[in-house]
N, CA, C and O atoms as a MOPAC input file, in Angstrom:
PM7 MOZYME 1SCF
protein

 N     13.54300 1    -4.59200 1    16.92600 1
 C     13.62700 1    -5.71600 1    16.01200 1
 C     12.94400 1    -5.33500 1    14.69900 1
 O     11.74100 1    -5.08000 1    14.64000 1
 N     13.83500 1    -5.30700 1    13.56600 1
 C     12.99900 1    -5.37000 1    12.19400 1
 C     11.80300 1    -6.02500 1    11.76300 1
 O     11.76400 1    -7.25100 1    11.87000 1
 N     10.66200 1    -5.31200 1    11.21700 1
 C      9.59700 1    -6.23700 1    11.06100 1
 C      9.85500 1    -6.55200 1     9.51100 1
 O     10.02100 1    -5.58200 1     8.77200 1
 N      9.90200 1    -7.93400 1     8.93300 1
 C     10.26200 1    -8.68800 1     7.92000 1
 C      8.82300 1    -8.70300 1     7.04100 1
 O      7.73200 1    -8.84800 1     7.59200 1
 N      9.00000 1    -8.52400 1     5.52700 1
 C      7.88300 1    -8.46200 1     4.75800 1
 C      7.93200 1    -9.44700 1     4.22200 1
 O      9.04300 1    -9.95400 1     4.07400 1
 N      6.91300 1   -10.03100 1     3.78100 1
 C      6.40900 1   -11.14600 1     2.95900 1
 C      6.16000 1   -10.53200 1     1.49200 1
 O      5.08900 1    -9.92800 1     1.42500 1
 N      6.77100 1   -10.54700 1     0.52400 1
 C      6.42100 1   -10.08500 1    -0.91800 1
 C      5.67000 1   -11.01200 1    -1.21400 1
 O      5.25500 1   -11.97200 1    -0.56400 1
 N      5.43300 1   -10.51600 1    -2.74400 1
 C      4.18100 1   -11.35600 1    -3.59700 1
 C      4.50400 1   -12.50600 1    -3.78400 1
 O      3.74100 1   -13.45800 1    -3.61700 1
 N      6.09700 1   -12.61700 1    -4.29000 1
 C      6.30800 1   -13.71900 1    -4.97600 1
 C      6.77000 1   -14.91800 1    -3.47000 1
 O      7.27600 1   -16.02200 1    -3.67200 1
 N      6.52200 1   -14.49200 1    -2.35900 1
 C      6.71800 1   -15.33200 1    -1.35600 1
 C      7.95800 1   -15.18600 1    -0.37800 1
 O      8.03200 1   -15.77700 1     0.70000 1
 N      9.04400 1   -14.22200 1    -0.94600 1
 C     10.32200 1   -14.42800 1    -0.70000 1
 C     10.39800 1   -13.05300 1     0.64500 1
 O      9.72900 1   -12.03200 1     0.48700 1
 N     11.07900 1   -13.20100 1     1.60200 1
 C     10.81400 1   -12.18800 1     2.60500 1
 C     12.56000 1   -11.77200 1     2.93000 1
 O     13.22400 1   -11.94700 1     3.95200 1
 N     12.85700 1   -11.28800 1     1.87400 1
 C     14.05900 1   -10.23300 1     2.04300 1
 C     14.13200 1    -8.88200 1     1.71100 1
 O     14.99200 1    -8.23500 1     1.11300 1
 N     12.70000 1    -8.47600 1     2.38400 1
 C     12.73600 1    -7.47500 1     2.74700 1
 C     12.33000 1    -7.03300 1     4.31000 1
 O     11.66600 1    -7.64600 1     5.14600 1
 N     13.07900 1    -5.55500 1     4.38500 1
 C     12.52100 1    -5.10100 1     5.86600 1
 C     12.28700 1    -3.75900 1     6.15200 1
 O     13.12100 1    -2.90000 1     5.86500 1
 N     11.10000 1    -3.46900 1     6.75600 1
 C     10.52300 1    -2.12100 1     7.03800 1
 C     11.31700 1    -1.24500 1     7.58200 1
 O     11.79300 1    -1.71700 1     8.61500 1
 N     11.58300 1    -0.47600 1     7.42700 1
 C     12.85400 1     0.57700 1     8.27400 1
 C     12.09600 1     1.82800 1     8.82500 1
 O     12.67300 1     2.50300 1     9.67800 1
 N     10.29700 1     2.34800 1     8.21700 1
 C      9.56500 1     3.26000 1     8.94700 1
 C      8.36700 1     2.79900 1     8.70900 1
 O      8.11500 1     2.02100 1     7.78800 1
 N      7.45600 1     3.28900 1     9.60200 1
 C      5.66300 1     3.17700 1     9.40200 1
 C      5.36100 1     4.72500 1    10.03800 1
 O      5.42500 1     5.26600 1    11.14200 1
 N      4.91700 1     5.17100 1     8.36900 1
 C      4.29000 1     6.23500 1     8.25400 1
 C      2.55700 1     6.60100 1     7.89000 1
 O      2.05500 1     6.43400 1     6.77900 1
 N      1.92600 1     7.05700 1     8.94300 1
 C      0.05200 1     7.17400 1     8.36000 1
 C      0.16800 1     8.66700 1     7.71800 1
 O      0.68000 1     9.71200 1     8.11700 1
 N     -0.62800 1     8.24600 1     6.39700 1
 C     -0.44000 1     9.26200 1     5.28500 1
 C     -2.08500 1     9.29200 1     5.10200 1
 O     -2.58500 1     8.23200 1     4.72400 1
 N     -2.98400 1    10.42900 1     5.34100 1
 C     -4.16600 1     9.90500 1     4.96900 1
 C     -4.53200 1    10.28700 1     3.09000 1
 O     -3.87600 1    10.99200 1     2.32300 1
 N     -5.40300 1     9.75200 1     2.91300 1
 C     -5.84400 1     9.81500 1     1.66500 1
 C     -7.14500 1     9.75600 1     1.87300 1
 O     -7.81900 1     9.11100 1     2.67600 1
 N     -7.59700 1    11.04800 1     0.45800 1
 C     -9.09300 1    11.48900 1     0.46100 1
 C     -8.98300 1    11.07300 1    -1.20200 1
 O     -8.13100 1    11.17300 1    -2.08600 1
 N    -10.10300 1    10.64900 1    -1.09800 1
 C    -10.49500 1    10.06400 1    -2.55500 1
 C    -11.27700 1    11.24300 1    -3.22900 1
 O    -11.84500 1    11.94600 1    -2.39300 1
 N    -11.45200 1    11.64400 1    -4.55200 1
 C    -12.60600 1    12.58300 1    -5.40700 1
 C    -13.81300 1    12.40800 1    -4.41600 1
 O    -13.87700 1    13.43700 1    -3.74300 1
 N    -14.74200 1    11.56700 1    -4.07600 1
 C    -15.98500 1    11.03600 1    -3.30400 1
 C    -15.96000 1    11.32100 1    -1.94100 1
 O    -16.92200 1    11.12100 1    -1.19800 1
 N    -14.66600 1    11.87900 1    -1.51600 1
 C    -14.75200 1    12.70400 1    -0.39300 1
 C    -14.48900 1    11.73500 1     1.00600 1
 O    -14.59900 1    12.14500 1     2.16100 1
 N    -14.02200 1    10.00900 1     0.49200 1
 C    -14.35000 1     9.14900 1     1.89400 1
 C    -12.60800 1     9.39500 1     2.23100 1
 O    -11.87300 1     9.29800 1     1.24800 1
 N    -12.19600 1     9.59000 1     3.08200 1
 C    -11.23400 1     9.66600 1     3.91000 1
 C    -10.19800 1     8.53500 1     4.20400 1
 O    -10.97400 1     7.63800 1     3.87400 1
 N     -9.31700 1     8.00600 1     4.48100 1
 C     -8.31100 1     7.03800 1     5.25100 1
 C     -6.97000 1     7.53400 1     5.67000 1
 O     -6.39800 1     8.55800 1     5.29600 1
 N     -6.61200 1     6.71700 1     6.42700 1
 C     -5.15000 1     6.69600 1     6.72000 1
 C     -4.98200 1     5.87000 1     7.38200 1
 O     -5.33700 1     5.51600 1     8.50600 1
 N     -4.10900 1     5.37800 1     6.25400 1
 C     -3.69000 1     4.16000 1     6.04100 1
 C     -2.31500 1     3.78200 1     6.98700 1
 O     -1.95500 1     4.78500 1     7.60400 1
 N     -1.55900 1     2.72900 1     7.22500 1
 C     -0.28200 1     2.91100 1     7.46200 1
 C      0.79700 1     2.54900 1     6.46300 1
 O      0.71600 1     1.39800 1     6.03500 1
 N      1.96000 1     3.41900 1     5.92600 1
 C      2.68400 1     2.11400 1     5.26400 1
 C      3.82100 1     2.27100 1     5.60500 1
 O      4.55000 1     3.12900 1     6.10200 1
 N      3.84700 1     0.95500 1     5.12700 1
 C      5.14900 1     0.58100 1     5.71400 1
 C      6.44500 1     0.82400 1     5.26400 1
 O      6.60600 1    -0.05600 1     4.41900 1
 N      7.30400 1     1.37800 1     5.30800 1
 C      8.21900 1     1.95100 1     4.60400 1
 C      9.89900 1     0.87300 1     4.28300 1
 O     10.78000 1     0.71300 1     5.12800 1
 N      9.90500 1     0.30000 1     2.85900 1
 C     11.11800 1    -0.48200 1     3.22300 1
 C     11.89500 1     0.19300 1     1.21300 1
 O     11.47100 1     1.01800 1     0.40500 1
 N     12.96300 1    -0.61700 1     1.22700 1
 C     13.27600 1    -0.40200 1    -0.24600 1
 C     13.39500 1    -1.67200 1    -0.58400 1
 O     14.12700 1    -2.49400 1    -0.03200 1
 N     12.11000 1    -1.99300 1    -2.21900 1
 C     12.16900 1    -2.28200 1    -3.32200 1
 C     12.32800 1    -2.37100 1    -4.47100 1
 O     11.93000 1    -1.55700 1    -5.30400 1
 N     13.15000 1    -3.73100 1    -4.75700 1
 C     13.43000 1    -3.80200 1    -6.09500 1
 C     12.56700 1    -3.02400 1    -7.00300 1
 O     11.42300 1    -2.81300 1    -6.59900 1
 N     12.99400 1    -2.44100 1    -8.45300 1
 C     11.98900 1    -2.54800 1    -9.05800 1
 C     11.65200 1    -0.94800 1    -9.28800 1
 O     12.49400 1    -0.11000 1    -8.96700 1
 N     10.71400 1    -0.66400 1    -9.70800 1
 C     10.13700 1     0.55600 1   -10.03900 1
 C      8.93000 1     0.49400 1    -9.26700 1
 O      8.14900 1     1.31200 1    -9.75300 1
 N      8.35600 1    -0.16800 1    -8.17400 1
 C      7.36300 1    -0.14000 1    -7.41900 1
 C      7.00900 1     1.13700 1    -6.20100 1
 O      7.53300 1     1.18700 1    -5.08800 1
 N      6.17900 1     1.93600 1    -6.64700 1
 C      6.41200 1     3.29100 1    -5.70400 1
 C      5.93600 1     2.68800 1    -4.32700 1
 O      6.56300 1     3.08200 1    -3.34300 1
 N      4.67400 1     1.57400 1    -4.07100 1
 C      3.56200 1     1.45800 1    -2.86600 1
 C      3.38900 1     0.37000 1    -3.43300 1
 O      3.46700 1     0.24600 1    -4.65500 1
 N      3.03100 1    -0.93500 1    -2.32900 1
 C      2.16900 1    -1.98600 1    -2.44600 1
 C      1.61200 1    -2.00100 1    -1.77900 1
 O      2.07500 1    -2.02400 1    -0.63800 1
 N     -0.15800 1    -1.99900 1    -2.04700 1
 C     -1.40500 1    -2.10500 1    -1.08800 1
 C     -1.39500 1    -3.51900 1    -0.51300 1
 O     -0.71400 1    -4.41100 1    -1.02000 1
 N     -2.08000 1    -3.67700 1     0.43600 1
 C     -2.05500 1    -4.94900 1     1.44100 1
 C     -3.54600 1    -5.55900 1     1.15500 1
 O     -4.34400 1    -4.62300 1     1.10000 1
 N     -3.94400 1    -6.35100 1     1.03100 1
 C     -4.95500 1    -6.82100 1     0.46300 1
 C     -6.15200 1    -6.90200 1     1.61900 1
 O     -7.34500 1    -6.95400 1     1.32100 1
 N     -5.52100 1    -6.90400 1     3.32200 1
 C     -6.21500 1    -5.96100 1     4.10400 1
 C     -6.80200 1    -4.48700 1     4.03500 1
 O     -7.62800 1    -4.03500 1     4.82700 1
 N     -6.24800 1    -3.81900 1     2.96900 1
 C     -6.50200 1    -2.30300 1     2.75600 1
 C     -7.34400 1    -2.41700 1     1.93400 1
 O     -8.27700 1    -1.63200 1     2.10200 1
 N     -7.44700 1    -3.18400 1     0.94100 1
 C     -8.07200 1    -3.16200 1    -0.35200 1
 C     -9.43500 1    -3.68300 1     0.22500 1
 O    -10.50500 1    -3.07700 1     0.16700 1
 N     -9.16200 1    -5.17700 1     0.91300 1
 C    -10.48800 1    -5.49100 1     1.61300 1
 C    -11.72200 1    -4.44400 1     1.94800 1
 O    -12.89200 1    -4.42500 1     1.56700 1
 N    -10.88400 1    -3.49200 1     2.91400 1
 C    -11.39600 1    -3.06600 1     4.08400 1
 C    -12.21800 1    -1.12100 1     3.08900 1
 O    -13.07300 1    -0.24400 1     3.21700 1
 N    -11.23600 1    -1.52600 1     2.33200 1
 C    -11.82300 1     0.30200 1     1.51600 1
 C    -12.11900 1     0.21800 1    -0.02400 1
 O    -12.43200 1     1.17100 1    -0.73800 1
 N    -11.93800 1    -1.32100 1    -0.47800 1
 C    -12.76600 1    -1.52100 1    -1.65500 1
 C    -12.91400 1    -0.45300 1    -2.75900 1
 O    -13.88200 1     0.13700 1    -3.23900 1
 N    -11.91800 1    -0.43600 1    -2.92300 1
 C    -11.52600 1     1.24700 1    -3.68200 1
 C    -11.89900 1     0.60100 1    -5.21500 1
 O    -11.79100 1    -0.57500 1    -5.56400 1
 N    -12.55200 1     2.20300 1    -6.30800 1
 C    -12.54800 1     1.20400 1    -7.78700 1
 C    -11.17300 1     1.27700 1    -8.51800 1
 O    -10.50600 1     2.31100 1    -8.48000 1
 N    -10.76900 1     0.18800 1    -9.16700 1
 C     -9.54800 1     0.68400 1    -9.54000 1
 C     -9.49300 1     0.34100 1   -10.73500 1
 O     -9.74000 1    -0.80400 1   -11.11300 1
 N     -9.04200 1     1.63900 1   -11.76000 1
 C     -8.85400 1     1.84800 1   -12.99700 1
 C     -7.36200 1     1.35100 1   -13.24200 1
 O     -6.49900 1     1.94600 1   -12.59600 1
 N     -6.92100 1     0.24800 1   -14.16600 1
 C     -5.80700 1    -0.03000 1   -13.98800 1
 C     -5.09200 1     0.26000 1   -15.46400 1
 O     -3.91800 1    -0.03300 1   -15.69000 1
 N     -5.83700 1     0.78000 1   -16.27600 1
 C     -5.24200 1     1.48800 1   -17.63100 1
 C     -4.92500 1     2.91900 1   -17.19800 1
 O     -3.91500 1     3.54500 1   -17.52000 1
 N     -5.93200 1     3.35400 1   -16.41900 1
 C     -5.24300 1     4.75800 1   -15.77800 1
 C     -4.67200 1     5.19700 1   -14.65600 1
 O     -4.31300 1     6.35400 1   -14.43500 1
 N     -4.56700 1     4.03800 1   -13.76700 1
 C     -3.28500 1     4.21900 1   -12.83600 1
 C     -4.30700 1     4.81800 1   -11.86800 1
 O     -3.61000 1     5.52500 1   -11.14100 1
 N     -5.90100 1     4.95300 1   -11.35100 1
 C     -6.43400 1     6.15200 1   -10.64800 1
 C     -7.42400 1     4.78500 1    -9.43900 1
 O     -7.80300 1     3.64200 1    -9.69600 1
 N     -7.50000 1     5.37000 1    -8.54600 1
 C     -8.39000 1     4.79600 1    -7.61000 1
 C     -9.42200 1     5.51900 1    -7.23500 1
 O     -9.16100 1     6.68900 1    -6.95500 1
 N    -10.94100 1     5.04100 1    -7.10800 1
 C    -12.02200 1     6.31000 1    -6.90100 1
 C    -12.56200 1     5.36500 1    -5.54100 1
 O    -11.81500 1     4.40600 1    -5.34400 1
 N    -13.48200 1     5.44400 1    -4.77300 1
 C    -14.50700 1     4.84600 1    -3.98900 1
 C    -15.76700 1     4.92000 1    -4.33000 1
 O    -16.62900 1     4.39000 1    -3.62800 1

């Protein structure tokens, strides 16, 4: 069964087709791996973080330069 996404703007026509763990090491050396979820979006959007991820790894995020540090 397809697992169905909830986008930002509320609307859930989208659906995951893989879940891939990709880890990521930050400059500061802290580690993750993450899962994501793999679907196709509108848009020019490469990744949307889950606000569980962001919670949980509180990353700093430079948003004029596109860069995430810990």
């Amino acid at each position: 069964m397809p697992l169905s996404v909830a986008l930002i703007d509320s609307t859930m026509n989208a659906y995951v087709n893989h879940i891939v763990m990709l880890p990521i090491e930050f400059p500061c050396g802290y580690l993750c791996t993450p899962e994501f979820f793999m679907t196709k979006l509108e848009g020019t959007y490469p990744a949307v973080l889950s606000y569980s991820w962001l919670y949980q790894c509180n990353p700093i995020i430079n948003w004029i330069m596109g860069t995430m540090t810990c």
